[in-house]
C-alpha positions in Angstrom: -190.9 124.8 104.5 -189.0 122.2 102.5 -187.9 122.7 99.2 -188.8 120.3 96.3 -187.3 120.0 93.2 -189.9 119.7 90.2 -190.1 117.2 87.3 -188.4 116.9 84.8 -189.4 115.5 81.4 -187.5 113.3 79.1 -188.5 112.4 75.6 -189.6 108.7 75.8 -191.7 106.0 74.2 -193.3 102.9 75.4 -193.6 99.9 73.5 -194.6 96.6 73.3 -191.9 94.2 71.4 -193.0 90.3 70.9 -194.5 89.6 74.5 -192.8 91.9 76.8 -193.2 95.9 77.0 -190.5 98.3 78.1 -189.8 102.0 77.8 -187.9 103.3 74.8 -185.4 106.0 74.8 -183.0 108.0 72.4 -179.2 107.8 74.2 -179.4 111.9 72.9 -182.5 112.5 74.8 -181.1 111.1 78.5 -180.4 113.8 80.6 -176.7 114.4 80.4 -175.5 112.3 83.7 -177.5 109.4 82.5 -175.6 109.2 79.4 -172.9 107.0 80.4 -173.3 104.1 82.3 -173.0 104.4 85.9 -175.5 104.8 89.0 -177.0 107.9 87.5 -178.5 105.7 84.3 -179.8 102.9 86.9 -181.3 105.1 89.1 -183.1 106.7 86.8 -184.0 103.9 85.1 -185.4 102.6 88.2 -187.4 105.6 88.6 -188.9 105.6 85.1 -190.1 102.3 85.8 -190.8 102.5 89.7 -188.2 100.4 91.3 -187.1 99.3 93.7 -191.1 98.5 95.1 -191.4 96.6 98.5 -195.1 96.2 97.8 -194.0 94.6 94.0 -196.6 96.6 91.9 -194.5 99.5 90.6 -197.4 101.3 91.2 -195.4 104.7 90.5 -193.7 104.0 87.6 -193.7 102.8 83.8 -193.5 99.2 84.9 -196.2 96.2 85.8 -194.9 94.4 88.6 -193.8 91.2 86.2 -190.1 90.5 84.2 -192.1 90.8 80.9 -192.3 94.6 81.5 -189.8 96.1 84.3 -187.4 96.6 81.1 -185.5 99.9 79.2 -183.9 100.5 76.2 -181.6 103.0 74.9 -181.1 103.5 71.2 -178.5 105.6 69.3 -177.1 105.5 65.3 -174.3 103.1 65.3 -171.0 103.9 65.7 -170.7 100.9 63.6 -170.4 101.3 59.7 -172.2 97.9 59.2 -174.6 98.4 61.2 -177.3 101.1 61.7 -178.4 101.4 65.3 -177.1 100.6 68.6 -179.5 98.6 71.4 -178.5 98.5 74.6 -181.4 96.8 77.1 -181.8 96.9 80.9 -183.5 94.2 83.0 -184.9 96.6 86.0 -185.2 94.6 89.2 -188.8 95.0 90.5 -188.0 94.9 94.7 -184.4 95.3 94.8 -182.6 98.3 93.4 -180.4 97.3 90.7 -180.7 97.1 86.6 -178.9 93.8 85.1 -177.3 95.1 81.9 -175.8 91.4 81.7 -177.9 90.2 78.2 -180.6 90.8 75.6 -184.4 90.7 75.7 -185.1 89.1 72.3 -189.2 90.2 72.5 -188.1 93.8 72.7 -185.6 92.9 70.0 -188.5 93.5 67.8 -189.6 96.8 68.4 -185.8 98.0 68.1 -186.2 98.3 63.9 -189.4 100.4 63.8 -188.6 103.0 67.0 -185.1 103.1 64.9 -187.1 104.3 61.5 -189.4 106.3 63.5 -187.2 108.5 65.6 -184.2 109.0 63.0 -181.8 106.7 64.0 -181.5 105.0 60.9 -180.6 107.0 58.0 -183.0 107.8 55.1 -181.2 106.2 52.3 -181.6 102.8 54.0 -185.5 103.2 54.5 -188.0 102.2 51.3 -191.1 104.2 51.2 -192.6 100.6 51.0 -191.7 97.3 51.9 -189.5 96.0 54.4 -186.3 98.1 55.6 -183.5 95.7 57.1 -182.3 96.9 60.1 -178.8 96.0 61.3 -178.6 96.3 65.1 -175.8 96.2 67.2 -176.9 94.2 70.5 -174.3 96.1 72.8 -175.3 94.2 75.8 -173.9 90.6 74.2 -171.7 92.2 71.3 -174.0 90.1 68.6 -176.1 91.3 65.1 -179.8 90.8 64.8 -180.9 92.1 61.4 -185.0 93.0 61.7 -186.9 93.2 58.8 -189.7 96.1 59.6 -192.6 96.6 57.1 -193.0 100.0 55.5 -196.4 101.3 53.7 -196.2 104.7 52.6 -193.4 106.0 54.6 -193.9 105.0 57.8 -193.6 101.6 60.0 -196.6 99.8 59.3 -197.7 98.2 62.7 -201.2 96.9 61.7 -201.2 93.3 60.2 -202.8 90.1 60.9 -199.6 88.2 62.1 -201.2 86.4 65.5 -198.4 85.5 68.1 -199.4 83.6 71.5 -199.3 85.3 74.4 -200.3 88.7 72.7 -204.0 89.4 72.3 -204.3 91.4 69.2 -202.4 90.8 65.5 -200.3 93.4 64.0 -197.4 93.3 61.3 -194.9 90.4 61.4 -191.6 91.7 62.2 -188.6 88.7 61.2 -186.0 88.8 63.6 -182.2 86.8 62.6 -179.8 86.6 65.3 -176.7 86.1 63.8 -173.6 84.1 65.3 -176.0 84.1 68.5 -173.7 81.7 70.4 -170.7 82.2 72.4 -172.6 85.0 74.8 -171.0 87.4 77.0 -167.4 87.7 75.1 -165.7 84.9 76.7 -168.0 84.5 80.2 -168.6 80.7 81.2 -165.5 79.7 79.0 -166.8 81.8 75.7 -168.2 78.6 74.2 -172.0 77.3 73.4 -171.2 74.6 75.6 -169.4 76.1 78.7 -168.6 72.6 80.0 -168.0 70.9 76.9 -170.6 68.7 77.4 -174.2 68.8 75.8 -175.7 67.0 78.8 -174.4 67.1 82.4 -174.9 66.0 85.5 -176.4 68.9 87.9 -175.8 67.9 91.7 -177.2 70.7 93.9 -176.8 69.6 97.7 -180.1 69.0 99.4 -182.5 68.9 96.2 -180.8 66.4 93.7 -178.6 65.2 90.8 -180.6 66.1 87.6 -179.4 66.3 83.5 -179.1 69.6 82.4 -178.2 71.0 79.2 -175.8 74.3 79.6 -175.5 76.8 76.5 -174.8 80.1 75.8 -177.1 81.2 72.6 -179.2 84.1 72.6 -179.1 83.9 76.6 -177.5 82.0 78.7 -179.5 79.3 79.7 -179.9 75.7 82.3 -182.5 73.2 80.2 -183.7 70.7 82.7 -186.4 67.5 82.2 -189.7 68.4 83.4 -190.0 64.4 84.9 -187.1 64.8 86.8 -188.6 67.8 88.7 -192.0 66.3 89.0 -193.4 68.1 86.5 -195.4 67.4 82.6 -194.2 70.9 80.7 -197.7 71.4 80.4 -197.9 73.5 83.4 -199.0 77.0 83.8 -198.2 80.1 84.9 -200.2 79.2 88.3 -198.9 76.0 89.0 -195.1 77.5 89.6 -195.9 80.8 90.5 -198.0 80.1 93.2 -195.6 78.0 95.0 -193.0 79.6 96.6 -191.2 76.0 97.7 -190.7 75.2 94.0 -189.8 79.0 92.9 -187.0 78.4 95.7 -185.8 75.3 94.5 -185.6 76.7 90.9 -183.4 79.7 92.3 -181.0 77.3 93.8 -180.7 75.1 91.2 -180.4 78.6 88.4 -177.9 79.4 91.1 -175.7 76.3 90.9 -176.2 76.3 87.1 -174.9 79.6 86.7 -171.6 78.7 88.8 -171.0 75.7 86.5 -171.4 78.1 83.7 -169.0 80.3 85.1 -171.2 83.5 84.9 -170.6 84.0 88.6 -167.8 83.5 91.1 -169.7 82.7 93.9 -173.2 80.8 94.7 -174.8 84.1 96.3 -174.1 86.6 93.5 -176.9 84.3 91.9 -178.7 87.3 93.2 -177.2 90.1 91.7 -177.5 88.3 88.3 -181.3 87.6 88.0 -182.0 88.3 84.3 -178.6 85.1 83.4 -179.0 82.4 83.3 -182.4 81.7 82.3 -183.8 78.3 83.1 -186.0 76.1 81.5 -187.7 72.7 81.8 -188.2 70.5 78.7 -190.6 67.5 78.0 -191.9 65.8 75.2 -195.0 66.7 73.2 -198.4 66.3 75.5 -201.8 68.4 74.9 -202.9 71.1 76.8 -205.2 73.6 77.3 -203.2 77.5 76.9 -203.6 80.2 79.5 -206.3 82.1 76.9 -208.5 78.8 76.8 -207.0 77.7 73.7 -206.0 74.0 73.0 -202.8 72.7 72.4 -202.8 69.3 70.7 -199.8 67.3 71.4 -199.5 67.1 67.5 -199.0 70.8 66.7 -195.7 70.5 69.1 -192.2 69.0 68.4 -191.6 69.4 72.2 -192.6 71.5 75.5 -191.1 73.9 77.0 -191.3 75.8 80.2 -189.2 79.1 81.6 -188.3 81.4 84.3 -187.3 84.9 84.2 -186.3 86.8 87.1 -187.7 84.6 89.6 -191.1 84.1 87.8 -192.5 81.7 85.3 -192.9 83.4 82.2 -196.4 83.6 81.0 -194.7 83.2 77.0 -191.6 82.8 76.5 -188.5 85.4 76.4 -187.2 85.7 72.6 -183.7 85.2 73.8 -184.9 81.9 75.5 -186.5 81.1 72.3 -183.1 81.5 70.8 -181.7 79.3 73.1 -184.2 76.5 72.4 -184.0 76.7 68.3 -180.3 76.3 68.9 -180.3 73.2 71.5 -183.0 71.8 69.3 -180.6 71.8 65.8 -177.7 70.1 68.2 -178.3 66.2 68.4 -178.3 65.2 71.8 -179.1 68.3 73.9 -182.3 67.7 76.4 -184.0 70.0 74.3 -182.6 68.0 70.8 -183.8 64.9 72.7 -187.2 65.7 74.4 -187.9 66.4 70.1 -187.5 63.2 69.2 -183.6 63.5 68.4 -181.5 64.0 64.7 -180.9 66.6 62.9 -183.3 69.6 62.5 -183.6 73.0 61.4 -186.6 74.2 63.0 -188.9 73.5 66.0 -192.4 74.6 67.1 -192.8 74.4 71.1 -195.5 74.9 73.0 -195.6 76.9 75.9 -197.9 78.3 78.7 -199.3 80.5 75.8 -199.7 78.9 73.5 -196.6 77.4 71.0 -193.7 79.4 69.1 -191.7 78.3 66.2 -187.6 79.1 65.6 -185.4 78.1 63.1 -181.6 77.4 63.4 -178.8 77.2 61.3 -176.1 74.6 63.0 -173.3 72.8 61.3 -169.9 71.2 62.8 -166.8 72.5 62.4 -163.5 70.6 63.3 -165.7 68.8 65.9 -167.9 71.6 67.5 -171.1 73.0 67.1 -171.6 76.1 65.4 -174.9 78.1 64.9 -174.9 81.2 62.2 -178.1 82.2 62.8 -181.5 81.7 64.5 -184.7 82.9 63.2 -187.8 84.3 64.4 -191.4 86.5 63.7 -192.2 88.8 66.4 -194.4 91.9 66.4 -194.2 95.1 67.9 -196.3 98.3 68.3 -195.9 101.6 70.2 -198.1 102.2 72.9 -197.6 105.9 74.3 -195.1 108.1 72.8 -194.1 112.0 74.5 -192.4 112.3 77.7 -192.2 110.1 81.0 -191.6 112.6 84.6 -189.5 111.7 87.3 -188.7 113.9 90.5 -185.0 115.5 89.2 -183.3 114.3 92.4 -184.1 111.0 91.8 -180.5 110.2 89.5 
């Protein structure tokens, strides 16, 4: 008879941050191979969240078969003096087995702060009884600060609230989110500029689909903004309308794919693949009402502009915080597609509606010596722990 190695059990938490959900560990509580980064910490990553799947359910595992929640973070106290915890995400690919360390996921962003405070990674002196206790995280995937401001009542993270955000069902307490310096992603990848090409708007020519305009920028994420007319499409779509057609999720692919060689993220068209969770893309239109996924209405007056992503092959059923990022920045920059499908100028905020329901994000974006600088983009999130204890995976599994 066979021999079977049993379980093991590794101190975890799972969490819900903005609009996504991932699982939550301490770097300390790893088991000792999957401390470093290597094939050991994918694998069992991949595990913990039941990947690779060729049926696409993750049935046995943490995950729930969509981009919004095949995601893990590890946390540890900063080896940073300035700052007090270190966040490193991973993107776990649902049917293929690999885990895309190569950005941030700005909706679990928010849930980084209060699993910090909770699990005594942030150190005492820095924590009010009550209040808010500012949080300086060190986004190791990107190299960039977000500072998150966490309520505090009595002691402890105060999750309950009535701060509503589309896309989530129930309120809870508003968690603000500042991404500082978010530009210039991926220390020097695609040229280590917003603007990779130098150019706010480009010309996109992917052989066999089209020329379109696109807007290339690295803030928050890198990410390909595209007009919704020019691809046959309002920006009121939903989730539906993309998902279920697997012509137009091709032709997206191809065109991320081309995108993300003009960006210079990749070498070579077919590592596209390999590199699902960068570039994100996007399609922008001006504002239109619409009816939201929950039933709610949209009026084209509560919108400075639509907008419409993919993550990881997928229309998003919100939109990903980092993409958020991305648009609040574009949006401050006269003459992006995003700046433009607005209503153009100058502006420090913007409210977009997306499959959801609509999201506002401020930016901070000034010129210096004849290029665009942002020092910060702002956001409210919220974020509440799920499950806490241990997650099992068979110990041969990493």
């Amino acid at each position: 008879m066979p021999q079977h190695l049993p379980q093991i059990k590794i101190a975890a938490s799972y969490l819900r941050g903005g609009t996504s959900k991932g699982v939550f560990f301490r770097l300390q509580d790893l088991p000792e191979a999957a401390q470093v980064p290597g094939p050991a910490r994918d694998a069992l990553l991949q595990r913990v969240i039941g990947s690779p799947d060729p049926y696409g359910k993750q049935i046995d595992g943490m995950g729930a078969a969509t981009s919004s929640t095949s995601k893990a973070v590890i946390l540890s106290r900063s080896s940073r003096a300035d700052h007090d915890v270190d966040y490193l995400f991973g993107q776990v690919a649902i049917g293929q087995a690999f885990v895309d360390w190569s950005g941030n996921c700005g909706n679990l962003s928010a849930a980084v702060g209060p699993f910090a405070i909770a699990n005594g990674l942030v150190r005492a002196e820095r924590v009010p009884r009550d209040g808010v206790a500012t949080v300086r995280i060190w986004q190791a995937n990107i190299g960039k600060t977000i500072v998150a401001h966490v309520p505090m009542a009595q002691g402890a993270v105060q999750e309950t609230g009535d701060f509503e955000l589309d896309g989530v069902t129930f309120p809870a307490a508003e968690v603000q989110l500042e991404f500082i310096d978010p530009a210039d992603e991926g220390e020097g990848e695609g040229g280590g500029a917003m603007f990779p090409t130098g150019n706010l708007v480009d010309t996109l020519a992917v052989p066999g689909i089209g020329s379109f305009q696109a807007t290339f920028i690295n803030a928050g994420i890198p990410t390909i903004f595209l007009n919704a007319a020019e691809l046959g499409y309002a920006g009121t779509e939903l989730q539906a309308a993309i998902n279920g057609d697997a012509q137009a999720l091709a032709r997206f692919e191809t065109l991320r794919a081309h995108g993300a060689l003009r960006m210079g993220l990749i070498q070579r068209l077919e590592d596209a693949a390999l590199r699902q969770h960068t570039p994100k893309i996007a399609f922008v239109a001006p504002p239109a009402s619409y009816t939201a996924s929950s039933g709610k209405a949209v009026a084209a007056a509560d919108v400075d502009l639509l907008v419409r992503a993919l993550s990881m092959g997928q229309l998003h059923h919100a939109m990903m915080g980092t993409a958020a990022v991305a648009i609040g920045t574009a949006a401050a920059i006269p003459g992006t597609l995003v700046n433009l499908a607005a209503g153009g100028g100058e502006r420090h905020s913007v409210r977009f509606g997306h499959p959801s329901g609509t999201l506002r994000v401020g930016a901070e974006a000034r010129q210096v010596n004849g290029q665009w600088t942002v020092t910060k983009a702002l956001m409210s999130r919220s974020a509440r722990v799920l499950m806490e204890g241990w997650v099992r995976v068979p110990a041969d599994s990493f």
